[in-house]
PAFI-267744 format. One line per 3 residues: number of its first residue (from 1); for each residue x, y, z of C-alpha. Coordinates in nm, 4 decimals, m for minus. Layout:
BEGIN
NUM	X/Y/Z; ... $
# end
This chain:
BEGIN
1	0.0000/0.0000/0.0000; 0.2809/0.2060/0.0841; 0.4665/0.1391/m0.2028 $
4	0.1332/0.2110/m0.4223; 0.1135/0.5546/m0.2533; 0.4706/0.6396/m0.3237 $
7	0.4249/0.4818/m0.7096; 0.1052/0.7329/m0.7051; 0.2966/1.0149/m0.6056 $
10	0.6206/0.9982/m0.8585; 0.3734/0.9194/m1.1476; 0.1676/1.2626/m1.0706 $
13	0.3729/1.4957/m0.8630; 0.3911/1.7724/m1.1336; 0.0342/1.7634/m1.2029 $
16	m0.0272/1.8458/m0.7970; 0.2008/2.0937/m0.7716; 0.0771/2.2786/m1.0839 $
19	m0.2505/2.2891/m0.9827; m0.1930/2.3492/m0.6059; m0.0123/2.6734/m0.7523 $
22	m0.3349/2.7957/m0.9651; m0.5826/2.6880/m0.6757; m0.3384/2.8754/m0.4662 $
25	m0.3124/3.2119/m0.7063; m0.6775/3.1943/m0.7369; m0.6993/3.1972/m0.3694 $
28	m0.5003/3.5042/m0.3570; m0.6632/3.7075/m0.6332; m0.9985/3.6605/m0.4789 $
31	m0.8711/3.8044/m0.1109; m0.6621/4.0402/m0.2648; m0.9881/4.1780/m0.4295 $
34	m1.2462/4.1254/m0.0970; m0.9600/4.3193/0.1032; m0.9459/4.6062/m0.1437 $
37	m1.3275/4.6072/m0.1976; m1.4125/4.6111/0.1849; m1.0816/4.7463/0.3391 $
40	m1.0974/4.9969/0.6113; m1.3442/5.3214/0.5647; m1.1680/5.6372/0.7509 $
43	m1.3440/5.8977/0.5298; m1.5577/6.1587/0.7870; m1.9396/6.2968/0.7270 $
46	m1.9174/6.4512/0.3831; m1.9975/6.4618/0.0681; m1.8125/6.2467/m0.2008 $
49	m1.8521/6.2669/m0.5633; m1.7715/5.9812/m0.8087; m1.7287/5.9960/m1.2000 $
52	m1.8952/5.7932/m1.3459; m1.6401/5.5630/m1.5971; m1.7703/5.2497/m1.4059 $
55	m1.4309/5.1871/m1.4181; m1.4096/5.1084/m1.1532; m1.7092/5.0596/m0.9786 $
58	m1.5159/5.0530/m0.6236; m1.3861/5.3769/m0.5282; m1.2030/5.5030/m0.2131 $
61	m1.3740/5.2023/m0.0200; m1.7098/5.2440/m0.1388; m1.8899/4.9404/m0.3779 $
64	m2.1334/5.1147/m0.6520; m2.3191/4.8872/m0.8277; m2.5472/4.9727/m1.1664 $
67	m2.8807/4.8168/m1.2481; m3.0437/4.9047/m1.6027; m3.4207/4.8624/m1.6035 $
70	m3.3969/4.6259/m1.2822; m3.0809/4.3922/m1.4382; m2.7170/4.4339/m1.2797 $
73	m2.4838/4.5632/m1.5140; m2.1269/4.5807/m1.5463; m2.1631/4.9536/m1.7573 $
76	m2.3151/5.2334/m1.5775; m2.5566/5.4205/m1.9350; m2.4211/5.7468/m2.1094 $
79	m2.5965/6.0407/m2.0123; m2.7414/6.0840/m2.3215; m2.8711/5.7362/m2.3312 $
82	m3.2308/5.7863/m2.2612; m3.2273/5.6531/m1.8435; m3.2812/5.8443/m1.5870 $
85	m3.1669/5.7390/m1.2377; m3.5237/5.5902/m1.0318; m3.3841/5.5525/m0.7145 $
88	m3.0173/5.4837/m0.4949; m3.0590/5.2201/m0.2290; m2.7356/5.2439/0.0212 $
91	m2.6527/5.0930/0.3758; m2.5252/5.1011/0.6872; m2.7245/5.4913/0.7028 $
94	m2.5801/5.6731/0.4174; m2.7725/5.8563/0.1285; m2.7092/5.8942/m0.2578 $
97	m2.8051/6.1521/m0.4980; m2.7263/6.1654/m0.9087; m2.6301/6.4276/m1.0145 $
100	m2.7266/6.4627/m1.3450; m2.5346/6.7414/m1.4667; m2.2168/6.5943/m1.3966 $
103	m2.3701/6.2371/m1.4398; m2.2006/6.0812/m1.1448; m2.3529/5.9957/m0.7678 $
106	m2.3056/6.2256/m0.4648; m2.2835/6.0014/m0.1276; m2.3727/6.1625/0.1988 $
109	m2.3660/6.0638/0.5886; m2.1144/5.7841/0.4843; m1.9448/5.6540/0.8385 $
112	m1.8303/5.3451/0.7713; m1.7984/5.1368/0.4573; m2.0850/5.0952/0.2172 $
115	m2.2405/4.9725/m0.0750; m2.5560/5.1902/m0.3478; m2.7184/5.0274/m0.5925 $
118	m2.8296/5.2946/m0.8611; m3.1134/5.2180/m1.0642; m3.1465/5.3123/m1.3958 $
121	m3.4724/5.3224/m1.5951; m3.5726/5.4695/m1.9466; m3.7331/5.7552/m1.9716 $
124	m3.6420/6.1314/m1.9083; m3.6858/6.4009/m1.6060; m3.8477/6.6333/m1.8645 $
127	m4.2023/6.6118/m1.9159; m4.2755/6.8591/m2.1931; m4.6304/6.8871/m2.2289 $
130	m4.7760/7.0087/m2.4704; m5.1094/7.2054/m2.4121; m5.4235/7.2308/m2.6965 $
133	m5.3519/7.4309/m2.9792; m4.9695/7.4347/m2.9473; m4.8036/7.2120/m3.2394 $
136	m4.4426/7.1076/m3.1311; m4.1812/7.2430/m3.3719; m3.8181/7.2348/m3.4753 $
139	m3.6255/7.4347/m3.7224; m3.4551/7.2778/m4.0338; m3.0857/7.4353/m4.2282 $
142	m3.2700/7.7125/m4.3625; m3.4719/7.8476/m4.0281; m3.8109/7.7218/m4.1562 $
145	m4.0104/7.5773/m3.8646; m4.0965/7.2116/m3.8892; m4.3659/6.9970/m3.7626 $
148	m4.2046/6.8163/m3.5136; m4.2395/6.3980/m3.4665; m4.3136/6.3799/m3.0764 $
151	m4.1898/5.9804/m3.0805; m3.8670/6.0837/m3.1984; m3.6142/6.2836/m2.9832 $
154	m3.7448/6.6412/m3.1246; m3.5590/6.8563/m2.8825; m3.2508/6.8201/m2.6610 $
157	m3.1711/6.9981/m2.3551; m2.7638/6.8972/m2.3204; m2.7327/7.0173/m2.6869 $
160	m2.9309/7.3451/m2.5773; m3.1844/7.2564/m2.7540; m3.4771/7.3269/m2.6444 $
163	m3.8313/7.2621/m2.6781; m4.0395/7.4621/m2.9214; m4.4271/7.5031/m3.0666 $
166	m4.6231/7.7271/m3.2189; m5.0007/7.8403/m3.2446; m5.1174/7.8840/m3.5493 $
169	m5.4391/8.0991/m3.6768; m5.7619/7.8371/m3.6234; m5.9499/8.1502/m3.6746 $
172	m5.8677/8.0096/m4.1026; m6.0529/7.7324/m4.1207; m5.8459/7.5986/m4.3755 $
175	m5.5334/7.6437/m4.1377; m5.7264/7.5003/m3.8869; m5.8284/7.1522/m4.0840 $
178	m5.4867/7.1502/m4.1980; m5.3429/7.0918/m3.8742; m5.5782/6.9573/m3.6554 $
181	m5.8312/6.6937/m3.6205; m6.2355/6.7542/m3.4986; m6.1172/6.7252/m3.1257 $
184	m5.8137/6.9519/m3.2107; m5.5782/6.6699/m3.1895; m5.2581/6.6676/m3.4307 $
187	m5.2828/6.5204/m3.7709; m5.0331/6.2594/m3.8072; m5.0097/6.3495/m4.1659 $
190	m4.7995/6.7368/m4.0786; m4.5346/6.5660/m3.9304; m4.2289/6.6975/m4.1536 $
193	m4.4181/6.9988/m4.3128; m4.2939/7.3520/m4.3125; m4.5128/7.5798/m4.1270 $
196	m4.4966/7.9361/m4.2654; m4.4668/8.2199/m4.1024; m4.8147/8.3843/m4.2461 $
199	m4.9844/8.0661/m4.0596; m4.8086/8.1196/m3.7378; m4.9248/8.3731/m3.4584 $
202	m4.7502/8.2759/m3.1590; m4.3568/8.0864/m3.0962; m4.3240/7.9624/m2.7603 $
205	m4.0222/7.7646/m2.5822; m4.0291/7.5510/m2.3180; m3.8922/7.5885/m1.9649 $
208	m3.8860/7.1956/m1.7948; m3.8705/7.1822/m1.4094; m3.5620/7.1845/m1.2016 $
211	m3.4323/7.2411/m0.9183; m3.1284/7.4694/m0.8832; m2.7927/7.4439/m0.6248 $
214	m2.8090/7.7753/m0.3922; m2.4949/8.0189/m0.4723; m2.5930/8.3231/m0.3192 $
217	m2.8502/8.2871/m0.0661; m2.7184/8.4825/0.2045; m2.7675/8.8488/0.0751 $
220	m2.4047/8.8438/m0.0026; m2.2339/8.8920/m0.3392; m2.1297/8.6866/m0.6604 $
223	m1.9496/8.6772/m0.9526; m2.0374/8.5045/m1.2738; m2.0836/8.1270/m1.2925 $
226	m2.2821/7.8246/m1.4345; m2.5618/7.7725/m1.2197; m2.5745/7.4064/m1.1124 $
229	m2.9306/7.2878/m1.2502; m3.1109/6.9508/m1.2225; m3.3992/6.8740/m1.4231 $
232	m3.7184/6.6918/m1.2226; m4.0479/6.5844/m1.2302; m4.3540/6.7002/m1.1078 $
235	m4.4083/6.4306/m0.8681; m4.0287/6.4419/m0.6968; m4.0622/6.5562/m0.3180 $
238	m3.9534/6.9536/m0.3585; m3.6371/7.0615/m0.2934; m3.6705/7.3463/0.0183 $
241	m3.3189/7.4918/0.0440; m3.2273/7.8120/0.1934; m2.8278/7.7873/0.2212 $
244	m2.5562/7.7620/m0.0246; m2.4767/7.4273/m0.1444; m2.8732/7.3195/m0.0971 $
247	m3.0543/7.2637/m0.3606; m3.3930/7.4953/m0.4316; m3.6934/7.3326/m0.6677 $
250	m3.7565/7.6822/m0.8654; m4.0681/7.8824/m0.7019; m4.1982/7.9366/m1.0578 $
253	m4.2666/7.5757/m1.0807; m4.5500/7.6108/m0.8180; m4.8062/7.8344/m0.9887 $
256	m5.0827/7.9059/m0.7031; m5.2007/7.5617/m0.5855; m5.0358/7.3693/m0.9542 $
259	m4.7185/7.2386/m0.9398; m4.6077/7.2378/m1.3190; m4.3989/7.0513/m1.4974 $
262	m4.2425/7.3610/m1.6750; m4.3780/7.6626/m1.8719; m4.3990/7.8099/m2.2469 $
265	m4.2576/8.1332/m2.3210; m4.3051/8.3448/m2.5356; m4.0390/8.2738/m2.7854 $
268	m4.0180/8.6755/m2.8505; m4.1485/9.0037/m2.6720; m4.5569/9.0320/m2.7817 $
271	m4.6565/9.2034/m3.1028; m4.9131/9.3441/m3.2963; m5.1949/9.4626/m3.1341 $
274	m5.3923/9.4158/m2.8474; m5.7109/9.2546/m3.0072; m5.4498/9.0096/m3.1625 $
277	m5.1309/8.9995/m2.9605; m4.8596/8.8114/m3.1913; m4.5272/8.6554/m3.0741 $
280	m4.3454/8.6268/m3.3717; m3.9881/8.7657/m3.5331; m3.8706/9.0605/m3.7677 $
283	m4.2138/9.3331/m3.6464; m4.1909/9.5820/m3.4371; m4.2980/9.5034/m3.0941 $
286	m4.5993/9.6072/m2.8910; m4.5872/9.8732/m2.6267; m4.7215/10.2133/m2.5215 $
289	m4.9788/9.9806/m2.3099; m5.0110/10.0350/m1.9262; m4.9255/9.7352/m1.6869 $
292	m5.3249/9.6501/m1.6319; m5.3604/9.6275/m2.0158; m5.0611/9.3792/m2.0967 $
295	m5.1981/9.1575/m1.8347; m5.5464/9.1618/m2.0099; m5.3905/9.0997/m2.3325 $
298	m5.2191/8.8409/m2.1532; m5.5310/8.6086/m2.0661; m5.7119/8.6384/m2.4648 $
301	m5.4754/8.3503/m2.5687; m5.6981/8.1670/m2.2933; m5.9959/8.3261/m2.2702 $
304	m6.2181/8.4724/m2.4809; m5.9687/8.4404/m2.8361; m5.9618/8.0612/m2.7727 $
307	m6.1328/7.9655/m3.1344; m5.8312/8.1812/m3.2749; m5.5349/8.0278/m3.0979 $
310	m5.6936/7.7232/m3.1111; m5.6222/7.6712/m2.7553; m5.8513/7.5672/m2.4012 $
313	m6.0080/7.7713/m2.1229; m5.8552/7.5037/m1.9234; m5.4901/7.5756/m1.9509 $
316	m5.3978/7.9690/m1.8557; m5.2307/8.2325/m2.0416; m5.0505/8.5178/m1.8583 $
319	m4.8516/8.7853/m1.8405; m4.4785/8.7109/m1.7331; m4.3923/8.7056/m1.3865 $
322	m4.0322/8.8345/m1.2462; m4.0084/8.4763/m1.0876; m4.0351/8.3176/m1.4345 $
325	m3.8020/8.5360/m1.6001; m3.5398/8.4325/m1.3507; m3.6235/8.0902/m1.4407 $
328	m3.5527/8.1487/m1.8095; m3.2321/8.3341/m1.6915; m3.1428/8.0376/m1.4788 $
331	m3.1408/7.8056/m1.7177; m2.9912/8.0209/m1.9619; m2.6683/8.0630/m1.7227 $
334	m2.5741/7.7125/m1.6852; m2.5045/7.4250/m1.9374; m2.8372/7.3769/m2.0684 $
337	m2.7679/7.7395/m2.2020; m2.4898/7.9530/m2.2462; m2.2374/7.7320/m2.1092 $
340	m2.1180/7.4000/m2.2441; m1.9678/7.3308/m1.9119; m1.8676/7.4486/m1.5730 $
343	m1.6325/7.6657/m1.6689; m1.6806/7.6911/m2.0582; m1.9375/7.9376/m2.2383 $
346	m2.0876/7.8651/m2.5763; m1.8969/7.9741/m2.8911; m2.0939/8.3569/m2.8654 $
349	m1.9922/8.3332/m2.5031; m2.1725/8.3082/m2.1763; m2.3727/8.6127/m2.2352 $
352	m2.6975/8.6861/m2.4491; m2.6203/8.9321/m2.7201; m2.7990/9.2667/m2.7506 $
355	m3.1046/9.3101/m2.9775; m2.9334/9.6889/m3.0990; m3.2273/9.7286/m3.3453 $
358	m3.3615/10.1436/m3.2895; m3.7376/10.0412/m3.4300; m3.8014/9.7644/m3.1613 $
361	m3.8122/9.4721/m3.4256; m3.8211/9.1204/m3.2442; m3.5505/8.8682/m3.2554 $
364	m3.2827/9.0862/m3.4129; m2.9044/9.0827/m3.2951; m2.6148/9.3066/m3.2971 $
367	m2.2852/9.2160/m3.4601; m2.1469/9.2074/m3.1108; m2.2913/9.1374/m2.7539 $
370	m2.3169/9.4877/m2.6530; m2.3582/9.6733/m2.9853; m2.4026/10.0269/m3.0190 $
373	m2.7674/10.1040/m3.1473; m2.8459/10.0232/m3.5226; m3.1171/10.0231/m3.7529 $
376	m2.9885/9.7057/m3.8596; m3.0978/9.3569/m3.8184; m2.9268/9.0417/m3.8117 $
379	m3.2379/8.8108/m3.8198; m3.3113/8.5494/m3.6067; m3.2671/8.2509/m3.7976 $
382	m2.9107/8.3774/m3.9070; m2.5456/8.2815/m3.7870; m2.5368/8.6072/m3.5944 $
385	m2.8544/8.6431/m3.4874; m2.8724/8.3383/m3.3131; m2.6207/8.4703/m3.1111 $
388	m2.9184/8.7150/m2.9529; m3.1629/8.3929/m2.8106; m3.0576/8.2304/m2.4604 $
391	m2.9046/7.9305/m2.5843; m2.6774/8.0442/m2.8869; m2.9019/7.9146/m3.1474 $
394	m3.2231/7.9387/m3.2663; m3.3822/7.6717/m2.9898; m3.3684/7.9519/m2.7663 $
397	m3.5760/8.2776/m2.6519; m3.5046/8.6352/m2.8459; m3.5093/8.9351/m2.7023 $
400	m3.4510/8.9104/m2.2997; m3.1424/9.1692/m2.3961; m3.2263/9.5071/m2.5112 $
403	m3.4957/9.5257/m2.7628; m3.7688/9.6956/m2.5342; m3.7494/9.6756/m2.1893 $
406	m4.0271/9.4279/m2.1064; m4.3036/9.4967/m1.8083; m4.3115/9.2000/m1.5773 $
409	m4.5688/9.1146/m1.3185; m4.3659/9.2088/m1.0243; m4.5031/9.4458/m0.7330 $
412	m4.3640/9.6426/m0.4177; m4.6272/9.6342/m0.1678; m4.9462/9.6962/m0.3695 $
415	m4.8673/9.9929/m0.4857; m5.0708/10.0368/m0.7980; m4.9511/10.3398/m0.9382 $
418	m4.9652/10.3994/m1.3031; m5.0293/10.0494/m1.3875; m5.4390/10.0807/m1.4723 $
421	m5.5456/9.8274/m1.2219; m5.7846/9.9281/m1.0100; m5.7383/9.6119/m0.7871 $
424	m5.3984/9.3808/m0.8221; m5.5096/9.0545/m0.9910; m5.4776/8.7441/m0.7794 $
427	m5.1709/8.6411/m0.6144; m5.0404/8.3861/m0.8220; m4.9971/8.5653/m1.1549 $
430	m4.7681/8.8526/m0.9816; m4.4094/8.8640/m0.7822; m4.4898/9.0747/m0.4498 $
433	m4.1693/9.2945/m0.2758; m4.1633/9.4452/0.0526; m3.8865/9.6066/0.1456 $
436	m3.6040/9.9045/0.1225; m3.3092/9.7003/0.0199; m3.1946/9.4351/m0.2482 $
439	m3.2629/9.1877/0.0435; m3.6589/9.1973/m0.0318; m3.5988/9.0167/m0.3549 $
442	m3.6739/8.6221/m0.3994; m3.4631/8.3480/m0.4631; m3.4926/8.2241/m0.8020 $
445	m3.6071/8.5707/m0.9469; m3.2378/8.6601/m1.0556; m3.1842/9.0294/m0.8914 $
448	m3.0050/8.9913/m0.5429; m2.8459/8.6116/m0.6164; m2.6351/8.7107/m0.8980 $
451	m2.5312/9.1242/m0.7201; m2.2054/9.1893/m0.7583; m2.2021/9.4597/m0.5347 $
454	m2.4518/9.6230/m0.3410; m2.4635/9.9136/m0.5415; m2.7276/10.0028/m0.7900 $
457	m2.4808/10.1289/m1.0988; m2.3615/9.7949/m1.3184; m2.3810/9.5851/m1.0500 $
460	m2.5300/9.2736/m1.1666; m2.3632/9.0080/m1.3491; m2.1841/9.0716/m1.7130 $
463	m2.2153/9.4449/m1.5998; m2.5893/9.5077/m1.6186; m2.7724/9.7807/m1.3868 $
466	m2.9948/9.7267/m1.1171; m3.2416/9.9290/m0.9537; m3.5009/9.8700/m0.5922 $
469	m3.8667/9.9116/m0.5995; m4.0312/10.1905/m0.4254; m4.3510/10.3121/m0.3719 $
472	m4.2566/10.5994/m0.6864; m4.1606/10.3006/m0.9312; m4.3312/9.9929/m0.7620 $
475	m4.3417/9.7763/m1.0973; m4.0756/9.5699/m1.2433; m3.9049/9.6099/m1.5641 $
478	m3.6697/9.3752/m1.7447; m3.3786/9.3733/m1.9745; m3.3150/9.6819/m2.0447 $
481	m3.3781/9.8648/m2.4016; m3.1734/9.8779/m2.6962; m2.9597/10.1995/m2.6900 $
484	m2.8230/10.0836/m2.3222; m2.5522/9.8752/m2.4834; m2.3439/9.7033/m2.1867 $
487	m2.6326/9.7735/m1.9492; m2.8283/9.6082/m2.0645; m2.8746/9.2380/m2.0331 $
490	m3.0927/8.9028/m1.9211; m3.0176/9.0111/m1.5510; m3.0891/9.3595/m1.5534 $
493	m3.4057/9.4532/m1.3330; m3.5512/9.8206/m1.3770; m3.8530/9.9908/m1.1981 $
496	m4.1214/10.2255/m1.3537; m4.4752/10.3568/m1.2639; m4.6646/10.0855/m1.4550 $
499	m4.7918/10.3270/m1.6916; m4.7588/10.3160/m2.0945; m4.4528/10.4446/m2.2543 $
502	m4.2948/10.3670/m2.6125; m3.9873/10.1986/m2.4598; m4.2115/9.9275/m2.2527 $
505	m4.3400/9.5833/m2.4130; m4.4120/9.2360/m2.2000; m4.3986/8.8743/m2.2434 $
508	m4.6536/8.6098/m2.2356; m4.6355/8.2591/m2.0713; m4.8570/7.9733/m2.1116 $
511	m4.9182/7.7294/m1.7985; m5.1408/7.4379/m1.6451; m5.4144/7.6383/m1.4623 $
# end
């Protein structure tokens, strides 16, 4: 038996030892990787950020693991991929956020070692919807708007591009029929078609909900930056911040008792006349109206001119609010906008070029971002005047720099003033101040956030002026007017009386009710 053992042993002693080695490496490797997955956690209470490269998924002790549509995966998706992140699951305490601007998760209240499974579903934090009478739209090499195909991707927010539509004249029956069925649903059959301009009376763009990271929430001072922006949906719990470094779901999102998915803007300042109020490029814009009179113009597109915009008493037109420009100039500040990172501005640069043109014509740009006056016009839908909308290109919204200066529904104290009301409508459609100081303004309204100093002279970001509400000029004014050149600007806030003057137009916005 012996001798059998030791017969065994010479006939197969390389075979053990190889194979004792590769059980034996094997052994190793698998340790080696346990130890350096799970090895000792001595990070404190903060905040850690982690690119996204999956590569790998441990990091600095922590274990991130991806699941696509409820299946673990070895690849975490591109951001452009079509997922958005459902929910983070981490133990032992901690919490996990995605940040979808830079793509990667944000750990919190991490003590000890841990593990997050991120979840990633299809679908998109934007909910563009798209209210009756409003035919979604893109633009094609030559500027000619487009019937858009809603079941393909038709607009793109990390390519600032974003959403547009248009109402046309229903008042035409033959317009109408062309467009839309009995129940004023789309025809499938426009998809593709140029829309001309003769057919069009209104060109709105949409602003999705988001929430925004607090920069300047102390009454302090700024300089210019991108504005960290995340987009959500209605149904996400709100974001309530009041500090820098929280994040703050924008107040124009909550419209009275509605919380909205976004809004539609008027795509340029209103036109035309006040029976028919037009938001369209290359006319002159509307203006020697008082405050009360804009707003009433305001409310046709849902009221009583509904069989001409082809649009419902159940969705609400108004006139803009300071709290929704600053949403627009928000989201034109960060990457979404003007900025194609953190740190990087467009090609025209971070800042929305002038409309320079002397007879108040809509979506016109100068040949620089703070051009002297002109009675020029480099059109909308051109290289250069592209340069004039809040994205770069001609996704964006004209004329929120120079052009008129545009009324918004913004009050100090219920003063009426020269404004024509008689009694302030009700709260939700207007911005109320009370104070003596740039500390009465809002967060999210773009005034006191984005002071540079605390003077009034050019001291708002990219040099434009800034003035207080008073009793003497209690309503709000926006962007400033042509001839002001470096003054003017998407942050500049003005005051006046409320009363008509040929320098004053206004914007409209349509919302859920």
């Amino acid at each position: 038996m012996n001798f059998k053992r030791k017969l065994w042993w010479a006939q197969h002693r390389v075979d053990v030892y190889k194979y004792s080695t590769f059980i034996l490496l094997f052994l190793v490797v698998t340790i080696s990787i346990i130890y350096f997955t799970y090895s000792k956690f001595n990070t404190s209470n903060e905040t850690t950020m982690y690119e996204t490269t999956v590569e790998p998924f441990i990091k600095n002790d922590y274990f991130i693991a991806s699941y696509i549509d409820g299946e673990w995966s070895n690849e975490i998706p591109g951001k452009n991929d079509g997922y958005i992140v459902d929910k983070i699951v981490c133990d032992n305490g901690a919490t996990g956020t995605w940040n979808y601007s830079k793509w990667s998760i944000e750990i919190e209240n991490a003590t000890k070692k841990i593990k997050c499974g991120v979840y990633f579903v299809t679908g998109s934090l934007i909910d563009v919807e798209l209210y009756q009478g409003l035919i979604p739209v893109t633009y094609n090499s030559s500027g000619d708007v487009v019937v858009a195909d809603t079941n393909t991707k038709w607009y793109d927010y990390s390519n600032h591009e974003w959403a547009n539509a248009v109402l046309v004249n229903c008042a035409d029956s033959a317009i109408k029929s062309k467009y839309f069925n009995d129940d004023m649903s789309l025809k499938s059959s426009i998809v593709g078609q140029i829309i001309s301009m003769d057919e069009i009376l209104q060109m709105y763009v949409y602003i999705p909900r988001y929430k925004y990271k607090l920069f300047n929430a102390n009454n302090g001072t700024n300089v210019e930056k991108a504005i960290d922006i995340q987009f959500e949906k209605v149904g996400t719990e709100k974001s309530n911040g009041t500090k820098n470094g929280e994040w703050l779901t924008h107040p124009t999102f909550t419209f009275g008792n509605t919380e909205l998915p976004g809004i539609w803007v008027g795509k340029f300042e209103t036109s035309n006349s006040s029976n028919l109020p037009k938001i369209v490029p290359n006319v002159s814009s509307l203006r020697d109206i008082n405050v009360s009179n804009q707003f009433s113009i305001s409310k046709l597109i849902s009221t009583s001119l509904i069989d001409t915009y082809g649009t419902s008493v159940n969705d609400d037109s108004h006139m803009m609010k300071n709290m929704e420009w600053g949403a627009v100039a928000y989201l034109t500040n960060s990457i979404y906008g003007r900025f194609s990172d953190s740190s990087t501005c467009v090609e025209s640069g971070c800042e929305v070029w002038i409309n320079n043109n002397s007879h108040y014509i809509t979506g016109c740009a100068g040949v620089s971002v703070s051009a002297f006056k002109s009675a020029d016009c480099n059109e909308w839908n051109t290289s250069i005047g592209a340069n004039a909308s809040t994205t770069g290109n001609i996704y964006g919204i004209y004329d929120m720099s120079g052009g008129a200066w545009e009324y918004v529904m913004s009050n100090y104290n219920g003063v009426i003033s020269s404004s024509g009301f008689t009694v302030l409508p009700d709260s939700k459609y207007y911005d109320k101040y009370d104070g003596s100081n740039f500390n009465m303004y809002h967060l999210g309204d773009a005034t006191r956030e984005v002071l540079k100093a605390t003077s009034e002279s050019k001291s708002i970001w990219y040099g434009d002026q800034n003035f207080i509400l008073n009793s003497t000029y209690p309503w709000g004014q926006r962007g400033s007017t042509y001839p002001d050149e470096v003054l003017a600007g998407i942050f500049t806030f003005g005051t006046d009386s409320g009363g008509a003057n040929g320098y004053s137009s206004f914007r409209i916005v349509i919302t859920a009710s």
